[in-house]
N, C-alpha and C positions, 0 to 999 in steps of 0.2 A: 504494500500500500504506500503510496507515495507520500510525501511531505505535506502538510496544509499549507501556501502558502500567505503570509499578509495579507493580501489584495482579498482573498477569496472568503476572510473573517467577515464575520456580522461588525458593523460600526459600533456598535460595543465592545466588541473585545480589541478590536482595531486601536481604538482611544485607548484600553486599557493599556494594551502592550504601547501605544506611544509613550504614555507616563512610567509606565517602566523603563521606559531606554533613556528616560532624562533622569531619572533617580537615579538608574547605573551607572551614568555619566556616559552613553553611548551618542552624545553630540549630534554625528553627524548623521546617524540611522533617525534618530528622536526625528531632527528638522525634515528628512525626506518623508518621514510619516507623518508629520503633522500637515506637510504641503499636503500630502495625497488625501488625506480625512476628511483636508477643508474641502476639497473639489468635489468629493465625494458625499459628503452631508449637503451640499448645495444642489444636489441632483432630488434628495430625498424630498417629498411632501408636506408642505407649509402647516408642520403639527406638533402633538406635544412631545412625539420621537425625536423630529428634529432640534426643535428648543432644549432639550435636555442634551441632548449633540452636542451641540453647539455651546452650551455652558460648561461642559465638560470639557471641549474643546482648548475653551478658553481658559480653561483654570491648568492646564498643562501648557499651553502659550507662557505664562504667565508665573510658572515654576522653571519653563527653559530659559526666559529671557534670566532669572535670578540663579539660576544656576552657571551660567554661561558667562554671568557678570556684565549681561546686557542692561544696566540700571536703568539707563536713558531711556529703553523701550519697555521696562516694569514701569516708569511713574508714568509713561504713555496710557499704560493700562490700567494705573490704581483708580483712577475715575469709575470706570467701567466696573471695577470688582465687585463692590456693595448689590450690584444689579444683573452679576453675572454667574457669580457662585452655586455652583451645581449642586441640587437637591441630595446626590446618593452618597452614601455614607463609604462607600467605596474609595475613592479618594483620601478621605479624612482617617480610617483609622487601620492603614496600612502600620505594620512594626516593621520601622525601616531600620533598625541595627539590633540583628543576630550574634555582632561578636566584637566589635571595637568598646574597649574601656572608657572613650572616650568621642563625644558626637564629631567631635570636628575634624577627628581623625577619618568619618566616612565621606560620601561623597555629598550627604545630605548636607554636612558642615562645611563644604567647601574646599577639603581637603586641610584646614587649617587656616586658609587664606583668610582672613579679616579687615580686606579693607576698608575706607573709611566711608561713614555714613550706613555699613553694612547690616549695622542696629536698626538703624531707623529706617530704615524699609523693612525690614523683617520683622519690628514691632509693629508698626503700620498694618503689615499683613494679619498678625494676630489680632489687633484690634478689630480689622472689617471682618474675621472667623468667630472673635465671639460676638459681636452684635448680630450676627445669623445664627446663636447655637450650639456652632463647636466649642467652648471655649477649652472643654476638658476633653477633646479628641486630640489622638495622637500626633497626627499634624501640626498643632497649632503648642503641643508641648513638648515634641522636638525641635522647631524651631525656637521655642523660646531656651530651651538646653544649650541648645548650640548658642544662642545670642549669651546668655551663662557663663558659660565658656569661654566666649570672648572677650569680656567682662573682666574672667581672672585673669586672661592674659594681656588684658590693656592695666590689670591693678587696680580697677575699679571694686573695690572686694564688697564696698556696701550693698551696689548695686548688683552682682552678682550674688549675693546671698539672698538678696527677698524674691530673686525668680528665681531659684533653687527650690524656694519653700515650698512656692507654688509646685511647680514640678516633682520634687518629692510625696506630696499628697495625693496627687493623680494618677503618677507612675507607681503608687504603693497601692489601691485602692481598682487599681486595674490590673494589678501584675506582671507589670512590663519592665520583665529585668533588664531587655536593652535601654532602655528610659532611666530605668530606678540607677542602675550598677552606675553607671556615668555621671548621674545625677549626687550620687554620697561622695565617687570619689571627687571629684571638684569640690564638695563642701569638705572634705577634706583637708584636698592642697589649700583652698583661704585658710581652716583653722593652723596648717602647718605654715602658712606666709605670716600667719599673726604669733607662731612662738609657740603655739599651742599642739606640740607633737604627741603629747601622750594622748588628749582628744581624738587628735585624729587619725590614729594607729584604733584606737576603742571604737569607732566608727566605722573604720573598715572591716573591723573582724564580726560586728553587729551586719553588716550588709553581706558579708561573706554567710551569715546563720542565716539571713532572710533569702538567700539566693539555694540555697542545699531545699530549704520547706518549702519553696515554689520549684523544688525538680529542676534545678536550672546551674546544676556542679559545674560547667565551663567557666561560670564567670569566678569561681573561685581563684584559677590560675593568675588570672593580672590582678586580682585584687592582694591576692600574697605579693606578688611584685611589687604594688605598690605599697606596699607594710614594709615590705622588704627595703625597700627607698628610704621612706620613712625612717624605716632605722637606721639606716645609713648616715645620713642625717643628723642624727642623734650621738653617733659615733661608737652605735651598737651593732659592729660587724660581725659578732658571731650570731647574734639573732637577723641580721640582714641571711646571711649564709643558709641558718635551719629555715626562713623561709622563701629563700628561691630555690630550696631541693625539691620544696613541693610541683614547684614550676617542671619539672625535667628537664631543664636548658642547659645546655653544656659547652665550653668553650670552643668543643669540636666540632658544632655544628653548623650548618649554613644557615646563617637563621633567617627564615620568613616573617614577610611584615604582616602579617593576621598577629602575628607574636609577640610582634614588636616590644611591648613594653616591656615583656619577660626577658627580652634581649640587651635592652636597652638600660635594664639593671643588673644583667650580670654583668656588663659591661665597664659597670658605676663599680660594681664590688673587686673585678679584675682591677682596675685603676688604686681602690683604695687597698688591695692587697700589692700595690708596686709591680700589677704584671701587665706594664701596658702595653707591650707589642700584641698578646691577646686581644685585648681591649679593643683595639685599635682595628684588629683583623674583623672582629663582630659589625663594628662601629663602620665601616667599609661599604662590608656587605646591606647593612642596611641603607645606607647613603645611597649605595646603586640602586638600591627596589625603590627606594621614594623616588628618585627622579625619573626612573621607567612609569613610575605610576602618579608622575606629579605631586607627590604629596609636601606640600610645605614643612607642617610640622615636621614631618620624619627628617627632612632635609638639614632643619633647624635644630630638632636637637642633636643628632648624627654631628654635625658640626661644632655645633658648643662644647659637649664632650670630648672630640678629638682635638678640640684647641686644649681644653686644660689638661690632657692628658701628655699632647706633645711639649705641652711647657712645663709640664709637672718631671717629665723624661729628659730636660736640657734643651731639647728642641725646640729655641725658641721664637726662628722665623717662619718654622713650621706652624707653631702656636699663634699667633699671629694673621699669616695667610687664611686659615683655617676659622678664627675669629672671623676676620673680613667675610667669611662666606654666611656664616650665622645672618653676620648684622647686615647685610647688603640682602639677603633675603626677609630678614624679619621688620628693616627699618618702613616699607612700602604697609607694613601691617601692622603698624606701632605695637610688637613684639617686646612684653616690659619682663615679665614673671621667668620663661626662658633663661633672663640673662639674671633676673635678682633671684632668683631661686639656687642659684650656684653660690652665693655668699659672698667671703674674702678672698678666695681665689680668682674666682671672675672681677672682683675687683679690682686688684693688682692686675689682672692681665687688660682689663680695660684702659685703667690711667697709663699700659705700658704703650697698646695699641693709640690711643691718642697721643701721645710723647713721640712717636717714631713714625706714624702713619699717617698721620691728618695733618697740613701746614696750620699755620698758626694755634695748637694744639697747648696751650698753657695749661695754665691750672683751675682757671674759673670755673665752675659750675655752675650752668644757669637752669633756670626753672624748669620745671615741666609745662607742658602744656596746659591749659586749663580744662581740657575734657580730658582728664586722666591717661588718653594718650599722649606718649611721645612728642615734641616738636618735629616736623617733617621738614624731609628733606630741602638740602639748598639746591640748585641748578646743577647741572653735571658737571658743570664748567667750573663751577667756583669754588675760589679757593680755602676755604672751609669743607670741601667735600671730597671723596676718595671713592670712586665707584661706586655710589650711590646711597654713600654712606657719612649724614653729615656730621659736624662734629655738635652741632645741638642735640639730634639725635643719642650719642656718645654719654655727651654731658649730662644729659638727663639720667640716663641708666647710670652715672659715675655715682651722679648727685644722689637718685633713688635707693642704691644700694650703699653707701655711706649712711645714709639716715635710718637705713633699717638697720645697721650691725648697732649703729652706736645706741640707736633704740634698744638694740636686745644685749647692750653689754659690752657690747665685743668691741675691741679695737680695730677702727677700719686703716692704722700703721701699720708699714711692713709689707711683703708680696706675698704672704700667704697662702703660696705655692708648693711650699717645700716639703708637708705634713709636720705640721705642730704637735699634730695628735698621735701617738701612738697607737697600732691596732687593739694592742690590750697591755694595762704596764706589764713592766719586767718586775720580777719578784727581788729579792734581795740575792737570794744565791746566783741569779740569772743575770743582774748586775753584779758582783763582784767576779763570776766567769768574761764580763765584758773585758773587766778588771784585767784580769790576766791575758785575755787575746792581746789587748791592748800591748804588754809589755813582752810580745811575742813566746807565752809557753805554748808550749804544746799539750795534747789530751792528757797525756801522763801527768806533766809536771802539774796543769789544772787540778786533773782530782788529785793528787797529793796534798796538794796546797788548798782545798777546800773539803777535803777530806772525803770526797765521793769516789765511786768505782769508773774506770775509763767507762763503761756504757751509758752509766747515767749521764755522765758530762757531755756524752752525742746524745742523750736524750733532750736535753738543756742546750743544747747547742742548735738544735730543730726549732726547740721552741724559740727561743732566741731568735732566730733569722725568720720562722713565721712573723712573729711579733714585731721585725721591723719590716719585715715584705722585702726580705734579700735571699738570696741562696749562697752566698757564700763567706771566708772571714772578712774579705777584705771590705766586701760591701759592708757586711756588718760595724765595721768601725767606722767607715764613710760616714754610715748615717748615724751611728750613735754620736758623731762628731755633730753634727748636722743639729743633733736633738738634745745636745750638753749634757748626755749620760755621761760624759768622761768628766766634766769638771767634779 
């Protein structure tokens, strides 16, 4: 039996598969079927088949132009919505994310992309869905997730919380762990932007219990991930560690962007265990899948990690280069959380990046913008900018992330590149063994001199070099120099 195909569907289901091939992001299939519907419904008889057509029509018109980043031809059509809005329910309460952590990682989000004003047409749209009805259709609380989202990543964190609320009442009350799971972990990352980690670790392992009772164990994987992060974070790597084994991810693997975030943290934990050529090979491969598959964010953070990793590694024009690529993609989408969510090492490598890369690159820091994004770009040409990358832009994120360390304590002196922190301290016997490598014994003379048996001292000696993220002596007094264990 031969294939059905398109042309020979009923105009229902015609439309239907149109708005799937713009949900998929299938561009250029979407627009050849939407020409062909229109012609097509034009043929049909002046009734209420057609009318219903034709508003359905139009409400996939109307999701391609905003998908496509046609804005010009959406406020063409915001007129017309109030009066165009298709009766069937079909439309409105499709579950468009089966597997991404996060909405703006799908296509429905844009892939990450948020550029400006991309709120306010998409709140816009929500306001003309509930004055007809939807207001609590899936529809109309996916996009407001994704606008959420955008939200934390412009640092707008107030606003991003009261349309969370919303969203988590609707996506709880309907059972839509694609909606709900995205939805805790963003109220999340805000409680962890505000200092609040132990909250938002208790959050995630509450949404991980509500995801197993609605039948729904996949989303447990990135949700450990991001606990896992969390702890990281916190500078709790052996609980980072028990929970990304739950994940199955392993540095051997090629990893796939369905995975991403699972990948994207072992990635974090290779780094803080000193193993970044690992790191780096993960970090790669995911960079290659985001840009086959367009995806911004993946692009964006793929990049911010391999900067502080190459600069964390000596690499420091690599580190650098590698920044440039973050901020010249993320600057177009006033990209804030990305680069402050990194700390003091993003810091230092930022004031290094404006010190050597942007001309007139001082020390000023100026404001933010007043809609909580970023200042936007200067001209290409100008000399304040570097490939699309101004130094207001820059300064904002210097200035941003300065006010948040010294908010939580922290001193924003210093390149705090180096690792301050130890992966776990060293005990006393494990410091006085540094002791003696230091004045070059050997295993013998060591346990003699601390009175252990030669195996224990290579037991002590493993831990020792786990604990600074070396595998050998010599690195090991590198870095206990490094961390003034020898003073």
């Amino acid at each position: 039996m031969g294939a059905i195909s398109p042309s020979s569907l009923p105009a229902e289901l015609h439309l239907l598969r149109a708005f799937a091939l713009v949900v998929t992001g299938q561009y250029p299939a979407a627009e050849a079927a939407l020409v062909s519907l229109e012609r097509d419904i034009q043929t049909l008889p002046d009734d209420e088949r057609r009318g219903q057509l034709q508003s359905g029509l139009f409400f996939v018109k109307v999701n391609y132009a905003f998908s496509t980043g046609d804005y010009d031809q959406w406020l063409k059509f915001a007129d017309r919505i109030p009066d165009m809005l298709p009766e069937s329910p079909l439309f409105y309460n499709l579950n468009y994310n089966r597997s991404e952590p996060l909405v703006r990682r799908t296509l429905f989000g844009l892939n990450g992309a948020i550029p400006p004003n991309t709120d306010i047409i998409a709140l816009r749209m929500v306001d003309i869905m509930n004055a007809h009805g939807w207001k609590q259709s899936l529809f109309s609380q996916y996009v407001i997730q994704s606008v959420a989202e955008g939200y934390f990543e412009w640092d707008r964190l107030s606003e991003a919380d009261s349309l969370l609320k919303e969203v988590e009442k609707v996506a709880h009350l309907k059972r839509c762990a694609g909606l709900y799971v995205p939805c805790r972990i963003t109220m999340a990352r805000c409680l962890l932007a505000r200092g609040r980690g132990e909250e938002a670790r208790a959050l995630l392992q509450a949404t991980a219990d509500t995801a197993r009772e609605w039948g729904e164990p996949r989303w447990e994987l990135p949700l450990a991930a991001y606990e896992a992060r969390f702890a990281l974070a916190d500078g709790d790597l052996a609980g980072a560690e028990r929970l990304l084994k739950r994940t199955g991810v392993s540095p051997a693997d090629a990893p796939a962007l369905y995975r991403e975030t699972e990948y994207m943290t072992l990635a974090r934990l290779l780094g803080a265990r000193r193993k970044e050529k690992e790191a780096l090979k993960l970090l790669e491969g995911l960079a290659a899948l985001g840009a086959r598959e367009r995806s911004l964010i993946t692009m964006v953070d793929a990049a911010v990690l391999c900067a502080l990793l190459e600069w964390q590694r000596g690499r420091r024009e690599a580190g650098l280069d590698r920044l440039h690529e973050a901020l010249a993609a993320g600057a177009a989408n006033g990209y804030v959380r990305s680069f402050a969510g990194e700390g003091k090492p993003m810091l230092a490598l930022l004031r290094a990046y404006r010190a050597k890369r942007l001309q007139d690159g001082g020390d000023g820091e100026e404001a933010l913008a007043g809609d909580g994004a970023l200042a936007g770009n200067e001209a290409p040409g100008s000399d304040k900018a570097r490939g699309g990358v101004s130094k207001a832009y820059v300064d904002g994120l210097v200035a941003r992330l300065g006010a948040e360390l010294e908010a939580a304590g922290v001193s924003a002196a210093g390149d705090g590149l180096d690792g301050e922190r130890l992966i776990e301290p060293l005990t006393d016997k494990e410091l006085a063994l540094l002791q003696e490598l230091d004045r070059g014994a050997t295993n013998r003379e060591s346990a003699a001199k601390l009175q252990l048996t030669e195996g224990t001292v290579k037991v002590y000696l493993s831990r020792v070099y786990a604990k600074l993220g070396v595998s050998s002596r010599t690195q090991a007094l590198s870095r206990a120099r490094e961390l003034r264990l020898l003073d």
